[in-house]
Every structure is written in C-alpha cells, then in structure tokens.
N, C-alpha and C positions, 0 to 999 in steps of 0.2 A: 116434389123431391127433385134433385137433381142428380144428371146418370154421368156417370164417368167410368172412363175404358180402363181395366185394370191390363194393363200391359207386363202383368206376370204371367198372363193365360201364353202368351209369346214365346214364355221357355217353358218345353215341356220340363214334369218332375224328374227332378235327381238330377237333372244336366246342366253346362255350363256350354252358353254362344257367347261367339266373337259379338262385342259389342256392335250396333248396329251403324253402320255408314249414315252420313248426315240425309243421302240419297234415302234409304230403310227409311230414316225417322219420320223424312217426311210423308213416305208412302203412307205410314201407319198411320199418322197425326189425321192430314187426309182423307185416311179410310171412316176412321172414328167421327170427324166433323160429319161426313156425307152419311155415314149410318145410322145420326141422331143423337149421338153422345155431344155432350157439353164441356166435358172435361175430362183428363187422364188423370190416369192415379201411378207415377213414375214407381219403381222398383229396381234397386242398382242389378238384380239378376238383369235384368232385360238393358238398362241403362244405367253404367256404374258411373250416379253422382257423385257417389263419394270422392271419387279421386277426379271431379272438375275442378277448374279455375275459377272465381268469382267472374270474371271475364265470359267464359264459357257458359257459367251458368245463366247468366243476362243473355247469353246469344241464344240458347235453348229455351230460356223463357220467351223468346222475341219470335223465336221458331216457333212454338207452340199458340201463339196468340196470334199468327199470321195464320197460321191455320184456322182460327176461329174456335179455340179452345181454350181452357185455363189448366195448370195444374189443380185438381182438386186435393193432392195428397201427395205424401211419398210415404210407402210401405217399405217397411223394414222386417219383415218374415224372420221367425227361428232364430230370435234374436237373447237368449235364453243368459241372462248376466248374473245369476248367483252359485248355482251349482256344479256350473262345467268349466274346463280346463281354459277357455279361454274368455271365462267371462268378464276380462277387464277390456280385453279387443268389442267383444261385444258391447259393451257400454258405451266406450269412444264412438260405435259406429251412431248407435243413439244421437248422442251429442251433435256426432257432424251432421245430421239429416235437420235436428233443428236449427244449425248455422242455416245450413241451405235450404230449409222452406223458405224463409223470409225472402231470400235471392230470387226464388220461384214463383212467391207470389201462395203458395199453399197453404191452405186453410186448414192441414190435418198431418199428423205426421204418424202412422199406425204403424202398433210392435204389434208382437205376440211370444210370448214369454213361454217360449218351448223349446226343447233339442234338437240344433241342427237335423236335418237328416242324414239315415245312415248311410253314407253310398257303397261303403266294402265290405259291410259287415253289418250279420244281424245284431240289435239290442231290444232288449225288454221295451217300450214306451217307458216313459215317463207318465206316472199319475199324480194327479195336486193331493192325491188322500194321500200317499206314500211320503211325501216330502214333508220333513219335520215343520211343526209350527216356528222354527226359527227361521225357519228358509224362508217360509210364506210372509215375517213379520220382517226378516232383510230385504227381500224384495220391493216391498211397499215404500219400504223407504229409499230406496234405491229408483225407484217408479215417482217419489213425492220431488226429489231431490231433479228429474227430470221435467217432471209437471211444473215446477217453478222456474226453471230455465226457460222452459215453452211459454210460462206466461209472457217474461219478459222480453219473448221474441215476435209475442202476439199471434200466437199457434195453439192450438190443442193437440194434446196427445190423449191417444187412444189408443187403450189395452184390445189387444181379441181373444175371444174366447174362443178357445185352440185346445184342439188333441194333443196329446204326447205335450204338454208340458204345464207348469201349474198353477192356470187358468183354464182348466177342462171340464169344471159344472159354473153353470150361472151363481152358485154361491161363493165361489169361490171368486168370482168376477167381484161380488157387490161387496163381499169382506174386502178386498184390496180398497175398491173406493173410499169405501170407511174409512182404511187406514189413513188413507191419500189426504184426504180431505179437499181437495181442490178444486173448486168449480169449471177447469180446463179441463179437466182430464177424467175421460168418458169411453161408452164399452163399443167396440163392434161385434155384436149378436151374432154372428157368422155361426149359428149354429149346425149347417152343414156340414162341418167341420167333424162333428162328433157323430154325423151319421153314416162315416166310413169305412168304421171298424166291423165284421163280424161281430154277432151280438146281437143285444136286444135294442130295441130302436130308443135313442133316450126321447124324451118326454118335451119335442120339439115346441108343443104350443105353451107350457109351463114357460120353459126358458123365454123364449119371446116375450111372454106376458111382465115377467120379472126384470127383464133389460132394456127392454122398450124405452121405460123413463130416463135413461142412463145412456142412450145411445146416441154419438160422434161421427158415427160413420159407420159403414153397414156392405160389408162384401154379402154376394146372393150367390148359389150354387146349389146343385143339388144330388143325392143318390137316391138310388133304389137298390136293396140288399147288397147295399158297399159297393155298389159299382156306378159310375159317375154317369148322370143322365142329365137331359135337356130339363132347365129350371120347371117347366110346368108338369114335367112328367115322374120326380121322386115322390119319394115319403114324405117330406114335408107340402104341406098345401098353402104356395103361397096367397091365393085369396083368402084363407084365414090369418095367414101372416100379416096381412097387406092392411087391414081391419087393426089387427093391434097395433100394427106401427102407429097407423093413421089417428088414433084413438089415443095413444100417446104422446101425440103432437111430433112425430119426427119429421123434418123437412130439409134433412143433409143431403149429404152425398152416397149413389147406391152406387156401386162397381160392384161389376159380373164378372163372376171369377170359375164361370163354366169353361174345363183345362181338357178336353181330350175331342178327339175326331176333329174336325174342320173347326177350330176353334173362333175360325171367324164369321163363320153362320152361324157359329151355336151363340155368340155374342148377339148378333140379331135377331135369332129367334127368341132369346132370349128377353132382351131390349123391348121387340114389340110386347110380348106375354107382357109384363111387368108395365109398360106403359099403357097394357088394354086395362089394368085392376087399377092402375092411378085413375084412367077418366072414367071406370066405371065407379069407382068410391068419390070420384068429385060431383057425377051424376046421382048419384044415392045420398050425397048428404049439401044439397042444394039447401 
C-alpha cells in the first residue's frame, strides 16, 4: 500500500486557518517526505485549491514533487449536494477538484456526502435511513454524472462512508455503486467515522469485509467510546482490518486522518503501527 499525509489533520474541527505561506507548505511537504509518507492527500480546508490559477497549480505541484512526494488525492469533506441549501455550490466544488486533479497529477479525488458541520448551532445528524429513496436514487445520479467527468479527466472518484450524511452504513455505500455503475468510482471504508457517536459500536469487521472489494482509497483513524485515540489503541483492531484489506486485494492509497493532541506524532505513531501489520502480513504470506 501506499501512505499519504492527509493534511486535514492540520485544521483542527469546526475552524477555519489562514491559508498557509509557501514558507508552511514547504515545512509540512518536508516534514511528510522525512516521516515516511510518499504522498499527500491536499484538502482546500488546509489549502484552498479551489480558488488557484492553473499557473499556481503546476507551481504547487512542482513544490510538492521537489519534496519528493506526489499528490495522492484531493478530499473534498461535507460536500453534501442534494438536500441542503446550497447544494448547487456544493456540486460546482466537486466539479473544480476534478479540473484540478489532472493539474496535480492525483489519482483520487474523495467526497463524502454529508452535512456541513454545525458551527452555531445544534442540528439533529443527518441519517441515510431518514432520507427518502428519492434523495438516495438523485444522489447516485448526481455521483454517476461526476464519475463520468472523472473518467474523462483520468481520475477516480471516491464516495466515503461518513456519519451525519447518506452514506452512513456499508449498504448504503454498495446501493449507490450499483446505481453508479462505473468502474472509476469506488468507496473509502473509513469506517471510524461511525465509531464517534455515543451508542453501540457498529459492526466495524462486517463493514470492512463488505467494502474491501470496492475500495479507492482508504483514510485510518480511530476511537475508543467516542473519543478519538491513537490508530492502534480504539475499537476497531486494525491487524484484523489489515487481513481483510490485504485479502481483498487493496494496494491504494492510506491517509491518517488521526485529528487531535500532537497531531504530528500521532501521524507517526501511527505511520509506524500500520507499516508494522504491512511487513508483518507481507511476512505471513510469503
């Protein structure tokens, strides 16, 4: 597999930084090369592509390859285009990230099809069982009609299975593909995502098992009773994870998307754990 820096872990949740100085950029780029990461996975929170120049974007790509890195992806988080108020803005953002993989060089261009966050006020979640079968059968098509722009840009796009919006069980993930039909466009299992709510733990090893074959791209993170801990230490056990991926045939791109305390050790401690179960499963299945 190959590791890339998700450079969302950079903005903590709910907030909004000044974009970063070319000075920043390179620090990070840098820091990521020497940690052991191969590639980043850009996110306009941290770095807003979206409002670059083709110009700029070649200069960022040239930045990032000097580094000795690639983009592996640009995420597109909370990008939720059927249901909410502004989900024609949402869509166009879509659109422009697949302009600009190609510019970048990125091999993935990851939504996830949820509700902004709230920053002023509380709201219910959004659940995929709540939202009518016409939301869920607009969506697809609205996801199919994106999948075929990607083909032609020589990109995949990749749905994530994401809380608060509706893609929040694995079936709801593999119903959309169906609809889709498209051989580009594939899931990230990111099934920590659903292990943050208060509640019963969902059914970590099922989902894995179910998206495995399906999976484009793949953020890691973990909790322990809803509170966000170091990947080897929550509820889900990645050396049983690490088996089904493997057993699956996945050999994308992982990005660690562990977001709280010292966020840049917890990338590494992370990094290592997860590169001990690659050379122990390449050792175990000599």
């Amino acid at each position: 597999m190959r590791w890339s820096f998700a450079s969302i872990v950079l903005v903590p949740r709910g907030q909004q930084l000044a974009p970063p100085s070319a000075a920043e950029r390179r620090r990070v780029f840098a820091w990521a090369r020497d940690a052991g990461f191969s590639g980043v996975e850009l996110t306009a929170e941290w770095l807003d592509f979206f409002a670059l120049s083709d110009r700029a974007l070649h200069e960022l790509a040239t930045e990032i390859g000097d580094a000795g890195l690639r983009v592996s992806g640009l995420n597109v988080p909370r990008c939720l285009f059927t249901c909410e108020p502004h989900a024609g803005r949402e869509f166009a953002r879509v659109e422009r990230a697949l302009t600009v993989a190609p510019l970048l060089g990125a091999d993935v261009v990851n939504i996830a099809l949820s509700l902004p966050l709230a920053l002023n006020a509380e709201r219910p979640p959004l659940r995929g069982a709540d939202a009518p079968a016409e939301e869920h059968a607009r969506a697809a098509k609205l996801v199919a009609r994106l999948g075929r722009r990607a083909r032609a840009a020589g990109v995949t796009l990749v749905v994530e299975l994401h809380d608060d919006g509706l893609l929040d069980t694995p079936e709801f993930c593999l119903q959309l593909l169906e609809r889709v039909n498209l051989p580009n466009v594939g899931i990230n299992p990111d099934v920590a995502n659903l292990c943050r709510d208060p509640g019963p733990l969902p059914d970590w090893r099922r989902a894995f098992e179910l998206l495995a074959p399906r999976t484009a791209n793949w953020h890691v993170k973990n909790y322990r009773r809803a509170q966000p801990v170091s990947v080897p230490d929550g509820d889900i056990d990645y050396a049983v994870v690490w088996e089904i991926m493997r057993a699956a045939g996945y050999d994308g791109w992982v990005s660690i998307e562990s977001r709280f305390g010292d966020v840049l050790a917890e990338q590494r401690t992370a990094l290592a754990y997860l590169k001990s179960l690659a050379a122990l499963a390449a050792t175990q299945h000599l």
